[in-house]
N, C-alpha and C positions, 0 to 999 in steps of 0.2 A: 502587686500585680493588679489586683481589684481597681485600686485608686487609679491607676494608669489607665486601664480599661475602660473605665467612668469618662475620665478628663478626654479620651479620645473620640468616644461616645458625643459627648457635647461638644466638642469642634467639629463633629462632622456633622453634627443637626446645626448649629449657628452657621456655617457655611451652605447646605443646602437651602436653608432658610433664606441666606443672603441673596442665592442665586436667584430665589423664585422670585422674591423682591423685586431683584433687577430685570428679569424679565415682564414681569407684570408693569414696570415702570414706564419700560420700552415699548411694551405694548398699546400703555397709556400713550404715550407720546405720539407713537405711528396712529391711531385709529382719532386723534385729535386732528392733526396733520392729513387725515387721509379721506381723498374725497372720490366718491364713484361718479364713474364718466363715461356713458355710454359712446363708442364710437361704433361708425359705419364702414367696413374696409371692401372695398370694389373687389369683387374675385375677379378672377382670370376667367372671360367668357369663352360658353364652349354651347357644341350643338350648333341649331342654327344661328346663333348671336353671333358665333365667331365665321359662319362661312358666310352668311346673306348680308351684305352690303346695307340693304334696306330695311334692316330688322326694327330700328330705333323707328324709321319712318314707318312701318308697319305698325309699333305699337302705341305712334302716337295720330294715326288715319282709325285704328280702332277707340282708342279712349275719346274719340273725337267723334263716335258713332257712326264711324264711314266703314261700310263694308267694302272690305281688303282682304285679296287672296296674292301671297307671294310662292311664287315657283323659280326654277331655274329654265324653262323652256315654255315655249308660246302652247304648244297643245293646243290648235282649234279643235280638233276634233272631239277631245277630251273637256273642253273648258270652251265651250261658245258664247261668244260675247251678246250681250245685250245690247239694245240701241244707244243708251244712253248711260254705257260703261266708260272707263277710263285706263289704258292700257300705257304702261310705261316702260320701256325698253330700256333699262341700265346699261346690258350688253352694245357691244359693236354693232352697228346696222348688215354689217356683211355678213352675220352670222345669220341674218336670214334666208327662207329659201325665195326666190321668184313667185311662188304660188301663193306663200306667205303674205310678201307684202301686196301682193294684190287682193287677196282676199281683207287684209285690213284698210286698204285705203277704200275699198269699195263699202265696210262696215261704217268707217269714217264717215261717207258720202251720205248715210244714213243716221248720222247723228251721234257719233262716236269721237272720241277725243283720243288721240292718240300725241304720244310725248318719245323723240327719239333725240339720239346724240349724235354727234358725227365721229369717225374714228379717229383715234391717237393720232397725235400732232407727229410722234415721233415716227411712223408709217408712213411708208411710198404709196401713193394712193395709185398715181397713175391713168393707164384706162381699164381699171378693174370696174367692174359695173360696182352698184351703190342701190341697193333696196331702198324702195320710197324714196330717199334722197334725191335721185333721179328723175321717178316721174314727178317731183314735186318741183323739179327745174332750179336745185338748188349745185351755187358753183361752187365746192372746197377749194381750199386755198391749201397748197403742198409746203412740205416743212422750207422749201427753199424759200416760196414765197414769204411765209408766215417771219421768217428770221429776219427780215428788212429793216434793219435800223431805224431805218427815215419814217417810217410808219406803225412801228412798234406794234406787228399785227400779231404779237404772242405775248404782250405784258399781259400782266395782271388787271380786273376791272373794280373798282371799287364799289361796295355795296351799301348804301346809305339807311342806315334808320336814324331815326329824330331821338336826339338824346343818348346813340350810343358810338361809339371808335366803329368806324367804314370798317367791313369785313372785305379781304380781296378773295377774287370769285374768278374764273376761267384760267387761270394761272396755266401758260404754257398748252392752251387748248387751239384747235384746230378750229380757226375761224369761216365766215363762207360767204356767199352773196346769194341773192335770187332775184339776178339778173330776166333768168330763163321763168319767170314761176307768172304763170295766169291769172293769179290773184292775186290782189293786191292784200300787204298783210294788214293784219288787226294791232298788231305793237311790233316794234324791230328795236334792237336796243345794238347799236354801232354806230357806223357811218360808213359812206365812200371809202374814205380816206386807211380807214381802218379796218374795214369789212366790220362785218357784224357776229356778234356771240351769240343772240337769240331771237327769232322771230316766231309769229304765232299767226298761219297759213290758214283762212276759211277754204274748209273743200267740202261742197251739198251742204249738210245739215250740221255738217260736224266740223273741227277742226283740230290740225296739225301744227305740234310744238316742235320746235328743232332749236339744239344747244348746244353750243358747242362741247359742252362735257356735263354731267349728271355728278359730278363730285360733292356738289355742295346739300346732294341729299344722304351724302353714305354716313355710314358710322367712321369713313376712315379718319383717324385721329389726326389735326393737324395744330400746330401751335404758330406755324409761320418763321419757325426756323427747320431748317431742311435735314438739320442733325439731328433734332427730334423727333422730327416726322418719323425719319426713316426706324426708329427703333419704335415707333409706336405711342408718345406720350403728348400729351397734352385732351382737351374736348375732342367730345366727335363733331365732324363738319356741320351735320344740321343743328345740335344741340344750340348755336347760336342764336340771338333774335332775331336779326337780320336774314340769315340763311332761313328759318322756319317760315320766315314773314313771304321771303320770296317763292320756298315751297306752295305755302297756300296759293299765291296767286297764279301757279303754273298750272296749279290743280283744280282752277275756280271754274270751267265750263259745266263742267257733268258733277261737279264735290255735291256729292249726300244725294244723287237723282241716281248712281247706280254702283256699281261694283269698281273697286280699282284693280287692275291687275299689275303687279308689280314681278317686269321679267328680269332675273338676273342671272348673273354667271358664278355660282361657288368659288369662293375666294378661298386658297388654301393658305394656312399662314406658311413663309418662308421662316425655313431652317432656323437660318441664323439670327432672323428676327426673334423666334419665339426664343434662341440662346442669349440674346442681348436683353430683351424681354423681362422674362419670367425666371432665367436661371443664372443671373447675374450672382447670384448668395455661394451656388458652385463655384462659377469662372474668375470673379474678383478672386479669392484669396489663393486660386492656384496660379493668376495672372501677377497679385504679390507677392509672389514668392519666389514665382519665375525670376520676377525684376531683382530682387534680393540675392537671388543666386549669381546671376550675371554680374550685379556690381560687386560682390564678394570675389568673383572669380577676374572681376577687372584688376590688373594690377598697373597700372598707369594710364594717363590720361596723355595727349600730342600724340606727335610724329614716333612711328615706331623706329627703334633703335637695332640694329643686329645681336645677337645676341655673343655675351663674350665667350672668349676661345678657353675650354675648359684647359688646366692642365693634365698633363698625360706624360706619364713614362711610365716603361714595362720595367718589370723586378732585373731583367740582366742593365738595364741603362741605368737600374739604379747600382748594381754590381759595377757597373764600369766606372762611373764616377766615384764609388769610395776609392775602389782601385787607382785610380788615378790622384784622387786628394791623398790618398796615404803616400802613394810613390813620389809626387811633389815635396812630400816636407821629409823625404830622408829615408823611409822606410821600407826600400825596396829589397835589401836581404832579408826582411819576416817577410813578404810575399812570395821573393823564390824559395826561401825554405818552408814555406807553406804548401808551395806546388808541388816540391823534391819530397816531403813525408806523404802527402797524397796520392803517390809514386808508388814510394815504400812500401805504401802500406795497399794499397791492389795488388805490389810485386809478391809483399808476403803472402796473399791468399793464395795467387796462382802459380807462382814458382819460390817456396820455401828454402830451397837453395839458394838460388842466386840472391835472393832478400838476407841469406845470414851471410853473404861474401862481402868483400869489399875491396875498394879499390880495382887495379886491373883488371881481376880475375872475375869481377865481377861485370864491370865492363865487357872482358870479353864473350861472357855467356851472353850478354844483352845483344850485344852487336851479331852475334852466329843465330840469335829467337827470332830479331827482326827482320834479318836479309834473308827471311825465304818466304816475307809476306810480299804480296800483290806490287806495295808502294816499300819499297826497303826504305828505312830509314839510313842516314851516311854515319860511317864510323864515327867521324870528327865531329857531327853533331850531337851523338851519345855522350861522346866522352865530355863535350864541352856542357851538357846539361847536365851532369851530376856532379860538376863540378862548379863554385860562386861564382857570377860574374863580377867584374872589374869594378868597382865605384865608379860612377857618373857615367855609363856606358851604358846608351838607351836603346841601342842596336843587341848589342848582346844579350842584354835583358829580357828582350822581348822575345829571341829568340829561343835560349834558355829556355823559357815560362810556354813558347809554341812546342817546342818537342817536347818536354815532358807529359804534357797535354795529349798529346798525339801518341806519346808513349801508353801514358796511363791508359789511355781509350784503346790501345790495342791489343791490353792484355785478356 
């Protein structure tokens, strides 16, 4: 037992031994092969990066040592502009009030720069007044015009830097004219034929930018296909060279002489965006499985079929039918003397006399029990039911096999 004990002792240290080995080997092997790599992974922005549209341009007018204040609302009274500020309206111009835009064009007048857009293309403008837009004598062009084939006054405009792929810029934006405007402008980037996406208005000391959309300053993500857009992926709009390069120049009257105010509207993320988004890791593998269920529970592919006629028969149709295959091949005396003991034998329960009689006498007991029920049964049918029918005789038979039946049930 010693010697045993011994011998198991040492296989089971040469085996432990073995294993350390091979994990040290393994170990060896991965930290050869294994190389550290730091990565950068984007989080999911939140706070104001996720509501303010302008956040990127915000923090690239600061690293650029431009003083920059972003709000959601003009607040003069709160936030009085300087002469030589710069105020930029992201929001719809109609969200101002009338004393609003008066009290900024008149700052304007005195040497302020002001940057506004004109409303969604997809909006009935109509004769709704127009802040600033208005007294600046500028014409909108309504979705019906804008959709004109012949003058394609809603394509997209191409953005040119030297050395990089044209960025497209006003895509589907509400274009204008300034037919009506007193001054004449400092830069207009259209034509007649096509109205124009942006001009840039001297008014006194200052001047007024108008665009047809402010898109190409947000952070909203675009890649230039419309399926990605909509869930959110690809750069942000100004993150481009092109778009940054254009920024600057919208912003180059007052840049670095005062304060920019940057006015926008809190962007709340949709629902289904932030579920396409960010919780895709949930919704894919209960979207495969879904699928997986469905084609599990498909059981053919075409034109659907009716479906076939079950069979069905109750337990007496199936009684009828032996009855009948037995009577076909011969066998009709074990049926009626099947009926006639089933007789017998409910007679002998309820009348023990007349079940030990026979013949006549027994008959005539039966004939006198049953002629003083409700439906009497007829002498000559008694007599002929306890008595064999004929061979080959399928009237009597039946007959036989119906009275003793009606018999038995009215004992």
């Amino acid at each position: 037992m010693g010697g045993m004990n011994r011998v198991g002792l040492i296989l089971t240290g040469a085996g432990a031994a073995l294993l350390i080995v091979l994990v040290l080997i393994v170990g060896a092997l991965w930290r050869r092969d294994y190389h550290k790599v730091e990565e950068t992974v984007a989080a999911a922005r939140s706070g104001e990066a996720a509501s303010n549209p302008l956040y990127v341009l915000k923090l690239a007018l600061q690293r650029d040592k431009v003083k920059v204040v972003a709000r959601q609302r003009l607040q003069l009274s709160t936030h009085p502009l300087q002469t030589r500020d710069t105020v930029l309206i992201y929001r719809d111009p109609r969200t101002l009030a009338g004393s609003e835009a008066e009290a900024l064009l008149g700052w304007v007048e005195r040497g302020g720069h002001l940057i506004v857009r004109t409303p969604p293309l997809q909006d009935q403008i109509g004769d709704s007044p127009l802040p600033v837009l208005d007294a600046l004598g500028i014409t909108l062009l309504d979705a019906s015009d804008a959709a004109d084939p012949e003058y394609l006054r809603n394509e997209c405009v191409g953005l040119y830097e030297r050395g990089l792929e044209p960025q497209q810029v006003f895509c589907s934006a509400r274009r204008f004219y300034f037919y009506n405007s007193d001054a004449d402008p400092v830069y207009a980037w259209g034509g007649e034929d096509s109205a124009y996406v942006y001009v840039r208005l001297p008014r006194g000391k200052g001047h007024v930018d108008v665009l047809a959309d402010l898109d190409f300053l947000s952070n909203r993500t675009g890649t230039g296909n419309p399926l990605l857009d909509s869930i959110g992926m690809g750069d942000d709009e100004i993150a481009a060279p092109a778009k940054a390069a254009f920024a600057r120049q919208v912003l180059a009257p007052n840049y670095r002489a005062g304060t920019v105010h940057l006015i926008y509207a809190a962007e709340v993320p949709k629902l289904w965006k932030t579920l396409l988004r960010d919780s895709w890791m949930a919704w894919l593998p209960l979207l495969l499985c879904l699928l997986g269920w469905l084609w599990q529970r498909t059981q053919r592919f075409g034109p659907l079929r009716p479906a076939p006629a079950l069979e069905r028969r109750s337990l007496l149709e199936h009684i009828v039918a032996s009855g009948e295959h037995v009577y076909r091949y011969g066998y009709g005396p074990r049926l009626y003397e099947s009926a006639r003991r089933a007789f017998i034998a409910r007679l002998r329960r309820r009348d023990p006399y007349a079940a030990a009689l026979d013949g006549e006498p027994q008959i005539a007991l039966l004939i006198e029990r049953f002629k003083a029920d409700p439906a009497p049964i007829a002498a000559n049918d008694i007599r002929d039911a306890l008595t064999p029918p004929p061979a080959r005789d399928h009237a009597a038979f039946r007959a036989r096999i119906a009275t003793l039946i009606r018999m038995r049930n009215r004992l």
